[in-house]
KOLROGU-360119 format. One line per 10 residues: number of its first residue (from 1); their letters; for each residue x, y, z of C-alpha. Coordinates in steps of 0.05 Angstrom, whole numbers, always signed. Layout:
# residues N
NUM = a = X,Y,Z; ... $
This chain:
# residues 348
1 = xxxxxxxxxx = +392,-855,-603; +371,-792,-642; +322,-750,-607; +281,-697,-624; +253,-642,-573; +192,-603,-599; +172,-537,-569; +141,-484,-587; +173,-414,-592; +154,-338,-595 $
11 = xxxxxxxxxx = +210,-303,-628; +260,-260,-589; +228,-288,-524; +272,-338,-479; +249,-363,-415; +246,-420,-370; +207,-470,-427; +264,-447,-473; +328,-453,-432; +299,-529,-400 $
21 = xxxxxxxxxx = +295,-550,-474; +369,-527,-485; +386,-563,-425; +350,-628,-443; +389,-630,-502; +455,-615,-478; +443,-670,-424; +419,-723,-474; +476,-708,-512; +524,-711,-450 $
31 = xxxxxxxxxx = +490,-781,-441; +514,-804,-507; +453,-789,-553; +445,-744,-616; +395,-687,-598; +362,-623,-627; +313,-576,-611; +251,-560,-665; +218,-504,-636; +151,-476,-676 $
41 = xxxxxxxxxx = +129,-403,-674; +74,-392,-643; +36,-339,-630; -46,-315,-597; -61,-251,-625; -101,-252,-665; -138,-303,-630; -145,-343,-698; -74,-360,-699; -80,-398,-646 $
51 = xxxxxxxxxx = -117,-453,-697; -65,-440,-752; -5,-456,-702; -49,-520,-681; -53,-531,-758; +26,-520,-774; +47,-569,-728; -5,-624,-752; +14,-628,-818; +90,-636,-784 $
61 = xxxxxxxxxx = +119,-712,-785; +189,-720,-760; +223,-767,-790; +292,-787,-786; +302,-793,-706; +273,-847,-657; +247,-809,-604; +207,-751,-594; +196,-706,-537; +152,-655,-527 $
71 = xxxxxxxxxx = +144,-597,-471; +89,-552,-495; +17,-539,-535; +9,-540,-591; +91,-574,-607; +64,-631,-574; +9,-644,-632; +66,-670,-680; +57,-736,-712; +116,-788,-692 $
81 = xxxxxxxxxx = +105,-863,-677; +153,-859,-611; +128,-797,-569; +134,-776,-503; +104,-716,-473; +143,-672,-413; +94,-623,-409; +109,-558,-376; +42,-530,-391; -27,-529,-435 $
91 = xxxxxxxxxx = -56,-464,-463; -80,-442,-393; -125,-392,-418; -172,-446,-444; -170,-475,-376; -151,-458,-303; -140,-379,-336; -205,-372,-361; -251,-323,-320; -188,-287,-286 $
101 = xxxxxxxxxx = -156,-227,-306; -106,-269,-347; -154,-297,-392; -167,-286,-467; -235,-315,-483; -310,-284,-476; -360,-332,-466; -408,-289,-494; -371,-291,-567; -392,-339,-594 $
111 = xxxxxxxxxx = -319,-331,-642; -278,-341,-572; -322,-402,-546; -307,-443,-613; -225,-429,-604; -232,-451,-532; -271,-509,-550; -226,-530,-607; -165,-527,-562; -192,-569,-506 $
121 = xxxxxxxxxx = -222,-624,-560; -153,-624,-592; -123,-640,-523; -180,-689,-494; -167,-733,-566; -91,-729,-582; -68,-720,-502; -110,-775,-484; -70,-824,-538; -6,-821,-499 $
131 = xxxxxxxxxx = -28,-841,-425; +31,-880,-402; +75,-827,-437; +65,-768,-405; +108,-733,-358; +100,-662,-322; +143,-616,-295; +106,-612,-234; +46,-630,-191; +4,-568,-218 $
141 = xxxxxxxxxx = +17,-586,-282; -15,-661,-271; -70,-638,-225; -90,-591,-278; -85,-648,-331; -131,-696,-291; -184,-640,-267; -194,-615,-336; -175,-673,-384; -178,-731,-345 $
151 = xxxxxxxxxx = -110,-756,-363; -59,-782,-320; +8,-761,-322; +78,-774,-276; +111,-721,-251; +187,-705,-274; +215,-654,-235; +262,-611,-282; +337,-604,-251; +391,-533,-259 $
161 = xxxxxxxxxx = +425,-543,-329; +494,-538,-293; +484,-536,-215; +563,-531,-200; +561,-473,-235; +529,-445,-169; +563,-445,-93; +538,-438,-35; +565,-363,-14; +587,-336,+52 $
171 = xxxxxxxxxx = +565,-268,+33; +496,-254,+61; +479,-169,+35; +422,-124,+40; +374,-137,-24; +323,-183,-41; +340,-214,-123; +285,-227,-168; +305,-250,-232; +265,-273,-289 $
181 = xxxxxxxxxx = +225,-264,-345; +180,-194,-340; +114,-195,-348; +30,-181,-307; +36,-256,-288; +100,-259,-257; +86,-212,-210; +145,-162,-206; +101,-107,-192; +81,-138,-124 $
191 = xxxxxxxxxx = +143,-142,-102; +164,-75,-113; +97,-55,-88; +120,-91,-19; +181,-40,-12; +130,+5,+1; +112,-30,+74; +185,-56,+88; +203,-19,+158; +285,-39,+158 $
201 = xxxxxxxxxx = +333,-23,+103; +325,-82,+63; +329,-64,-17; +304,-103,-72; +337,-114,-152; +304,-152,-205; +330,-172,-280; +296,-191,-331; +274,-163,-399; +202,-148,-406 $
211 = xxxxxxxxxx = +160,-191,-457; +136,-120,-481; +150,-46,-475; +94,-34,-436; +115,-89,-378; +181,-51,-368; +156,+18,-364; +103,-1,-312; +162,-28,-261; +190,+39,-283 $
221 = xxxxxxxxxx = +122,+77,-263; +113,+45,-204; +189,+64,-169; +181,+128,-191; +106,+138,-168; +127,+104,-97; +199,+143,-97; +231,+81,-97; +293,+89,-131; +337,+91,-77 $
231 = xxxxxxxxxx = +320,+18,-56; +286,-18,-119; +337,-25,-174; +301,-65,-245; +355,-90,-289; +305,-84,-357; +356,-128,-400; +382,-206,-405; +430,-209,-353; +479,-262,-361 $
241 = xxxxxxxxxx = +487,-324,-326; +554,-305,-295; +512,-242,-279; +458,-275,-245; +500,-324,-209; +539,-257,-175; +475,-226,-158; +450,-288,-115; +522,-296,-93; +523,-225,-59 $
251 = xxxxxxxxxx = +442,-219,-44; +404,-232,+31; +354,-274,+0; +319,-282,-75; +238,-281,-89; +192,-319,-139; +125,-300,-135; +88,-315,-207; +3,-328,-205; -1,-401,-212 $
261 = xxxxxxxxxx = +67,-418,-232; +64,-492,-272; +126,-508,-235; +171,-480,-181; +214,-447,-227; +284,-444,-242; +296,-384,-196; +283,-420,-134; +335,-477,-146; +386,-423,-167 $
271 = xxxxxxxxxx = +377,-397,-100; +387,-455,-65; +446,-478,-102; +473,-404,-75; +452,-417,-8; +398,-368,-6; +330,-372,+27; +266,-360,-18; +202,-318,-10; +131,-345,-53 $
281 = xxxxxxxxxx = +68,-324,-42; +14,-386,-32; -12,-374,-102; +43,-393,-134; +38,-452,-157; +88,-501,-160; +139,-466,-112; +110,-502,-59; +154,-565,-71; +209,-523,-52 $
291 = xxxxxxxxxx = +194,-460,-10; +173,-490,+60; +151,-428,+100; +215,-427,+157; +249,-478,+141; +273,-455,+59; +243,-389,+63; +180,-352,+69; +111,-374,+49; +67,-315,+36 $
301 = xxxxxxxxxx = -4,-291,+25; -6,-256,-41; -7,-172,-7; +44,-132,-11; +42,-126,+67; +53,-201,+74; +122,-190,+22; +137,-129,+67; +140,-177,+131; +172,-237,+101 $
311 = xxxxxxxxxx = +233,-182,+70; +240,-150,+135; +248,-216,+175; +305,-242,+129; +339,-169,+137; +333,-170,+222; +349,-243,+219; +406,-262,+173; +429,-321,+216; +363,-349,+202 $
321 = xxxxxxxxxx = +358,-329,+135; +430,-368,+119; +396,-431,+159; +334,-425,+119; +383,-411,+57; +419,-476,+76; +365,-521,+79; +349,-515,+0; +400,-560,-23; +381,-617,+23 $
331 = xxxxxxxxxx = +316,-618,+9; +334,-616,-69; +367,-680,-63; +311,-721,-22; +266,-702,-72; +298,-732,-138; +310,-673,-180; +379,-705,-220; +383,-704,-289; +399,-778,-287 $
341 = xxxxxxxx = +323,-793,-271; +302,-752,-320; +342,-777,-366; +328,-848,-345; +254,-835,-349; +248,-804,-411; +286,-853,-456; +274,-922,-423 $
């Protein structure tokens, strides 16, 4: 079968929607079919292009493959007759974003209510047409589908590209590893903000390249405004995967802690495929599938004091941090994350 996945792209940015489209089509093509990944540019500023990326991908038809799949707004507007949706997210600031500090519309422009209102017709009219077809990446995902569209969905939870790349290590050390994407909403600043209340020696790294400038230098400003350079080490580049698969290797314990997270990220499996116990905070989102407070890690509130605690148990406890560490995997496999369901799901 020849299969098309459609996502949207902002250049020079990689992340989790990016990488799980790679994988997809690796895996399809492992399972014997002929895949490729279209990925649009997109981009919200100004606010207008938001409608011209919504146009671009209308006036789109694929031909030439029998199955389309798409992950994200606005790649999954494109015309095929044989579509599926995996949807990893909306544009959230039309939705569950608006009226936070990670929104983008005023309701008092008059400019910013039409875009809004554009976006959530365009999903209520063309989403609505594939009921039956839709797939998530995780419960948030379809909660936040039903409670603002009214659309059902089926969750697909999204597997590690190459789990035996990963081990389960014997080596238990003395930082917490944070790796990801940087930016406000993932919530890197917290966590170093939390070495400022740990009372043992525990020492926290994160990696990731900053989706701007301005995202690194604030991690920057905020070690060197708490003096934290001793014990908070930010890696402000794309580490690679052999990289990232020695830093969880040698680490006490890794940390995902984005605001509302769609899904529960590929950090948190990572860590479990390395053995390693997980701290989230309870608005998080969809790590909650995987992060079970003592039993794969720490649930947290969102306060830096809370992160403090949570990193100081795993330091004074490392035998339970390893049991907690150890209990990822299992609960991994009882919940169905394989790539042959997804496969299977997508394509029957």
């Amino acid at each position: 079968m020849k299969i098309a996945i459609v996502n949207n792209m902002v250049p020079y940015l990689y992340g989790g929607a990016e990488f799980l489209a790679d994988s997809l089509c690796k895996k399809l093509g492992e399972y014997g079919h002929q895949s490729i990944v279209i990925s649009y540019p997109f981009k919200w500023a100004p606010k207008e292009a938001i409608l011209d990326s919504i146009m671009a991908v209308r006036l789109n038809e694929l031909d030439n493959c029998d199955l389309v799949i798409a992950l994200k707004f606005p790649a999954y507007y494109i015309n095929h007759p044989n579509k599926k949706l995996w949807l990893l997210h909306q544009f959230r600031q039309a939705y569950d974003l608006h009226g936070t500090e990670y929104g983008m519309f005023n309701d008092n422009d008059e400019h910013d209510t039409a875009i809004k209102n554009t976006i959530i017709d365009m999903d209520n009219r063309f989403l609505s047409q594939m009921e039956g077809k839709i797939f998530t990446n995780s419960h948030v995902v379809s909660d936040r589908l039903m409670k603002f569209n009214g659309i059902s969905s089926e969750v697909l939870y999204p597997p590690l590209m190459d789990a035996s790349l990963y081990s389960v290590a014997e080596e238990y050390g003395d930082y917490i590893f944070y790796p990801s994407r940087v930016n406000y909403s993932k919530r890197q600043h917290l966590a170093i903000e939390a070495m400022r209340y740990t009372k043992s020696k525990v020492k926290l790294i994160i990696a990731g390249k900053g989706d701007s400038p301005e995202d690194e230098r604030y991690l920057f400003h905020l070690i060197e405004m708490y003096n934290l350079s001793e014990r908070v080490i930010y890696l402000n580049r794309f580490i690679t995967e052999q990289e990232k698969i020695d830093l969880f290797r040698k680490s006490l314990a890794g940390i995902y802690i984005p605001y509302d997270e769609d899904s529960y990220g590929y950090v948190t499996l990572e860590g479990f495929h390395a053995g390693k116990a997980m701290i989230s905070c309870k608005d998080a989102g969809g790590t909650n599938v995987v992060v079970k407070n003592e039993i794969t890690g720490y649930m947290t509130d969102n306060t830096p004091q809370a992160l403090a605690e949570a990193m100081d148990k795993l330091y004074n406890d490392k035998k339970k941090a390893k049991e907690m560490g150890l209990n990822g995997l299992p609960l991994l496999e009882s919940i169905g994350i394989t790539w042959d369901n997804v496969i299977r799901r997508l394509i029957e």
